[in-house]
C-alpha positions as CSV (number, residue, x, y, z in Angstrom):
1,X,-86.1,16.5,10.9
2,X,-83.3,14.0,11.3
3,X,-80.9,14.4,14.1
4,X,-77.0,15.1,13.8
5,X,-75.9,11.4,14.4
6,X,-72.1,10.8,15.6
7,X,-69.8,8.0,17.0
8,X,-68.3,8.3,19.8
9,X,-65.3,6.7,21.1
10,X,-66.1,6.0,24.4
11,X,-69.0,4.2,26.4
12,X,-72.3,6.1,27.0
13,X,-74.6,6.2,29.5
14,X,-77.9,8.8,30.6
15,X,-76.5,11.7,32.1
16,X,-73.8,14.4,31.2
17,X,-70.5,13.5,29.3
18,X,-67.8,15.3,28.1
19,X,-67.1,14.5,24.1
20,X,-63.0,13.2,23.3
21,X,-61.0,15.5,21.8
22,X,-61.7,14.7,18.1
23,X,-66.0,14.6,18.8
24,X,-65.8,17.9,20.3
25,X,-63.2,19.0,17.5
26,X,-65.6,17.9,14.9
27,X,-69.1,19.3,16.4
28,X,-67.5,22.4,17.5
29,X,-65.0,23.9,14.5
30,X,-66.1,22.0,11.7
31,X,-69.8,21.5,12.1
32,X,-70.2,24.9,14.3
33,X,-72.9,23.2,16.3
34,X,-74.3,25.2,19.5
35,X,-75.3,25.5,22.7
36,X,-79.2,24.0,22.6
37,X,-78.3,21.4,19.2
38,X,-80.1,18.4,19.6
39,X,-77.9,15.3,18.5
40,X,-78.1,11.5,18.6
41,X,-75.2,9.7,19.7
42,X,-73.8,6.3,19.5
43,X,-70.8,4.4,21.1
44,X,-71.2,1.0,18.9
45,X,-72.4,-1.1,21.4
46,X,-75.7,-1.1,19.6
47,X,-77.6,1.9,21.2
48,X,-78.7,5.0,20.7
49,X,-78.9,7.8,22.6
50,X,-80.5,11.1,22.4
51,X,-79.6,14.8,23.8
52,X,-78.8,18.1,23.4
53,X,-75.2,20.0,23.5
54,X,-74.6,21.7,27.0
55,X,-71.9,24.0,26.4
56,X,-69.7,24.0,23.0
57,X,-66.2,25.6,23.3
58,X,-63.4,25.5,21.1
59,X,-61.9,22.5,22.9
60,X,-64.4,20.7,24.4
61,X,-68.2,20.1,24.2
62,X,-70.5,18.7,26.9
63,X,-72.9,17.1,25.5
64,X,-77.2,16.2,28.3
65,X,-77.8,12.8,27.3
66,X,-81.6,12.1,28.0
67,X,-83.2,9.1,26.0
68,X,-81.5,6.0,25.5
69,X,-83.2,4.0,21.9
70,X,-82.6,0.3,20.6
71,X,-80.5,0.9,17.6
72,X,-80.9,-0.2,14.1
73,X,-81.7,-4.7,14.2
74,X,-77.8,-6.1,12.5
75,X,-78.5,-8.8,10.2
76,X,-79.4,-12.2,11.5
77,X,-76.6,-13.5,8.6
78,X,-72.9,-12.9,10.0
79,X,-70.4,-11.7,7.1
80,X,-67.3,-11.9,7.1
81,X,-65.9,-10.3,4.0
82,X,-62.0,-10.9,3.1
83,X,-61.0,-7.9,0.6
84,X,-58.6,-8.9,-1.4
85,X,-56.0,-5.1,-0.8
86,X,-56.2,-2.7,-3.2
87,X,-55.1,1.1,-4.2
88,X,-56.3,4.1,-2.2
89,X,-59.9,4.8,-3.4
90,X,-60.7,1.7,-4.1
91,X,-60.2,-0.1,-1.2
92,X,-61.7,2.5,0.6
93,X,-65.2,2.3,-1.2
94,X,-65.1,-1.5,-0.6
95,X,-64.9,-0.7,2.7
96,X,-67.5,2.4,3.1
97,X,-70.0,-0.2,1.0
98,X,-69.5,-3.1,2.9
99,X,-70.1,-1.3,6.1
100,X,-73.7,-0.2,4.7
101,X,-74.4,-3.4,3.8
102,X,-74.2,-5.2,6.9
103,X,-71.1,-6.3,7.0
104,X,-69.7,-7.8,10.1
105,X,-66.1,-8.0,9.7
106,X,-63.3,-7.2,7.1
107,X,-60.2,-8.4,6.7
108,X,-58.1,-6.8,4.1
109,X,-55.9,-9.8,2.2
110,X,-52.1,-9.8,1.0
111,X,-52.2,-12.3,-1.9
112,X,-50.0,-12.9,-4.8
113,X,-51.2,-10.2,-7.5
114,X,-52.1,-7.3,-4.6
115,X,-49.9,-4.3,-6.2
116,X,-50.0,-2.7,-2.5
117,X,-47.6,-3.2,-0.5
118,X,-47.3,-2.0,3.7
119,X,-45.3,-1.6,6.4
120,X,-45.8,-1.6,9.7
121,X,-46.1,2.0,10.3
122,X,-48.2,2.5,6.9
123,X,-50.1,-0.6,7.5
124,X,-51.5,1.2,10.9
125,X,-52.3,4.4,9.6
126,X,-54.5,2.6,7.1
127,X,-56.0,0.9,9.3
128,X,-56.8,3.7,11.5
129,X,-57.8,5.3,8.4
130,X,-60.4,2.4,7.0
131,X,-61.7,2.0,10.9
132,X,-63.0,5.9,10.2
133,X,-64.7,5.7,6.7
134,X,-66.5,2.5,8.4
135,X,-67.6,5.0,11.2
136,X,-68.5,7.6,8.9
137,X,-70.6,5.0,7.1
138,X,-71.9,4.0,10.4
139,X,-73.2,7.3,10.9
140,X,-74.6,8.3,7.5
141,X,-76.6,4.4,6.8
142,X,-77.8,4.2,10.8
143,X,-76.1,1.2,12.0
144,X,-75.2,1.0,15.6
145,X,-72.9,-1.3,15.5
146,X,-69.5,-1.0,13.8
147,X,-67.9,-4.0,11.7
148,X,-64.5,-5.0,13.0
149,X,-61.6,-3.8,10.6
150,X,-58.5,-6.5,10.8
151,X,-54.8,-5.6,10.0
152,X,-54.0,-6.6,7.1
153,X,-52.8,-10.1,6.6
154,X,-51.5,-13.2,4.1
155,X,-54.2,-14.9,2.6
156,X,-53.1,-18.3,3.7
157,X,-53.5,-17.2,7.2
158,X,-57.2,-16.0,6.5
159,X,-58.1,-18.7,4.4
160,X,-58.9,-21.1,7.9
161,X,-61.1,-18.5,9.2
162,X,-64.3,-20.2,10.5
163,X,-68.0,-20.2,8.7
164,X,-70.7,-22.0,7.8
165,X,-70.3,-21.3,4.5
166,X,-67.2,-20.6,2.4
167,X,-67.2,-18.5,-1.3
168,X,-64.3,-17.5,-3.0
169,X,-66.2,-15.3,-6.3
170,X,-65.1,-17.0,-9.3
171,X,-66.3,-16.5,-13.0
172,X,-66.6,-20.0,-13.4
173,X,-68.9,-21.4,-10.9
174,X,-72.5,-22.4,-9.8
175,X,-74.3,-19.3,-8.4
176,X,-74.6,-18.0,-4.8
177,X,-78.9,-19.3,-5.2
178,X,-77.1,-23.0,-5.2
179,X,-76.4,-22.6,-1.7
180,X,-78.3,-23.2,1.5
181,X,-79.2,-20.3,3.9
182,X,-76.0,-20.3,6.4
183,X,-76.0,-18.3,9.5
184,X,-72.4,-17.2,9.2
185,X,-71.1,-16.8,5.8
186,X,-66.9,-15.9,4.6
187,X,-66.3,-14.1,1.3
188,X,-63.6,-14.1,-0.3
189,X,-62.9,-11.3,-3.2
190,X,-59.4,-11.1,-4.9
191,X,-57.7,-7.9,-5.6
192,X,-57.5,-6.0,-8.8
193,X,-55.4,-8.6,-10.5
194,X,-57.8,-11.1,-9.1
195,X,-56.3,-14.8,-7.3
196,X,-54.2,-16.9,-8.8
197,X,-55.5,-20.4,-9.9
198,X,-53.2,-21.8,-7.4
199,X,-54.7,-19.3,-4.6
200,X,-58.3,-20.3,-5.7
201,X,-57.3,-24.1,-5.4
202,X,-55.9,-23.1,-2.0
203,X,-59.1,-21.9,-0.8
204,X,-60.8,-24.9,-1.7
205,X,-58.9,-26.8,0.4
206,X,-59.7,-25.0,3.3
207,X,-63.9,-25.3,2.6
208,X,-64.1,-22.5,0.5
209,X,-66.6,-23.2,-3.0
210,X,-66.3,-21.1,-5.9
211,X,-69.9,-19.0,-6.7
212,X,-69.9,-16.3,-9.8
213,X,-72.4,-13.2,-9.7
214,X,-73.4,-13.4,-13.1
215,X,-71.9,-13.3,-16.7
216,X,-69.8,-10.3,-16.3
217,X,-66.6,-9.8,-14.4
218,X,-66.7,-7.1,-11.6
219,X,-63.7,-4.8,-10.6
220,X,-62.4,-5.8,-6.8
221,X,-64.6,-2.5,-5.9
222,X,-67.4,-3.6,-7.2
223,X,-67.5,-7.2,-6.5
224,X,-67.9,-6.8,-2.1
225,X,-71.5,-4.5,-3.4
226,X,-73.0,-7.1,-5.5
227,X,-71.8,-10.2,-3.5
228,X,-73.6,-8.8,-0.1
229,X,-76.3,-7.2,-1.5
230,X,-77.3,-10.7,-3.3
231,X,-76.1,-12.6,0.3
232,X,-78.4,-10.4,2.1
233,X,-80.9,-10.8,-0.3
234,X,-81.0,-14.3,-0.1
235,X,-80.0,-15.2,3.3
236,X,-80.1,-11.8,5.2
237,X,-82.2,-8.4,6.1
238,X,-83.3,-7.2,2.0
């Protein structure tokens, strides 16, 4: 029987600890755990840890850690995947996705055709909100180690991010199986409008090439799934 699995916000050890406020909120009102549950725990530091729930009140659970496990092996290949920003549910599955597929970073990208537009207070609750549906995907696909979630920002001040290899996904372009295995790997995806030629022609001055993933065009959604499930695939843990 597979164990309740849940981040936690804090670092772990053997021993007793006392849950934050939104763990304990979670086990205790929402999931109704008790006294006696057994439950695997991690902090995102790459291990596991297994216990059982000491005492479960309505504000705080205590939780007998007892068994420390190696998490879940990350993918030798190191993504970094910049999203071009989109609406609501959509950017939010790019992100859940992503995070199941290995990725190791995401940086959501403000280019000329992104319909979305944030301030600073908005910009941090999304945040916030994206740095939980990668935890909850964290939890449900086993990883132990959560991908870093960056603020939102311009696309010319991503494009110099550092990689072995560069891809901006373009329908015009020699396929990702041209390319030789990279350790580290930067993807760019634009948003539902797509990039401008002029954006695509700025990425290729900063290293990026253009690959395609077949004949068809993929919504901004879609694109992140195929493009890391085809990196990992070829270069990763598939």
């Amino acid at each position: 029987m597979r164990l309740s699995r849940f981040f936690i916000d804090a670092p772990l050890s053997l021993g007793q600890h006392a849950l934050p406020d939104a763990s304990a909120h979670y086990i205790s009102r929402v999931l109704r755990l008790s006294a006696g549950s057994a439950v695997q725990l991690f902090d995102g530091s790459g291990s596991e840890f297994r216990g059982e729930l000491l005492e479960v009140g309505k504000k705080s659970v205590t939780v007998e850690l007892h068994e420390r496990l190696t998490g879940m092996p990350e993918s030798p290949l190191q993504i970094h995947l910049g999203q071009g920003l989109s609406r609501g549910e959509r950017m939010d599955w790019a992100i859940q996705k992503a995070t199941e597929l290995g990725v190791t970073q995401i940086t959501p990208i403000i280019s000329e055709r992104c319909e979305v537009r944030l301030n600073d207070e908005r910009a941090d609750k999304r945040l916030a909100h994206w740095r939980q549906i990668a935890i909850s995907a964290c939890e449900q696909c086993g990883r132990s180690v959560l991908p870093v979630i960056h603020p939102p920002i311009s696309l010319r001040d991503w494009l110099p991010v550092e990689a072995d290899l560069k891809l901006v996904l373009h329908p015009v372009a020699a396929p990702l199986t041209s390319h030789a295995r990279p350790q580290t790997l930067a993807f760019l995806i634009g948003p539902e409008g797509g990039l401008s030629e002029s954006e695509v022609e700025q990425a290729a001055n900063q290293g990026f090439q253009p690959a395609r993933l077949g004949p068809r065009v993929l919504r901004t959604e879609t694109a992140p799934v195929v493009a890391l499930s085809v990196a990992q695939q070829l270069w990763g843990d598939f």
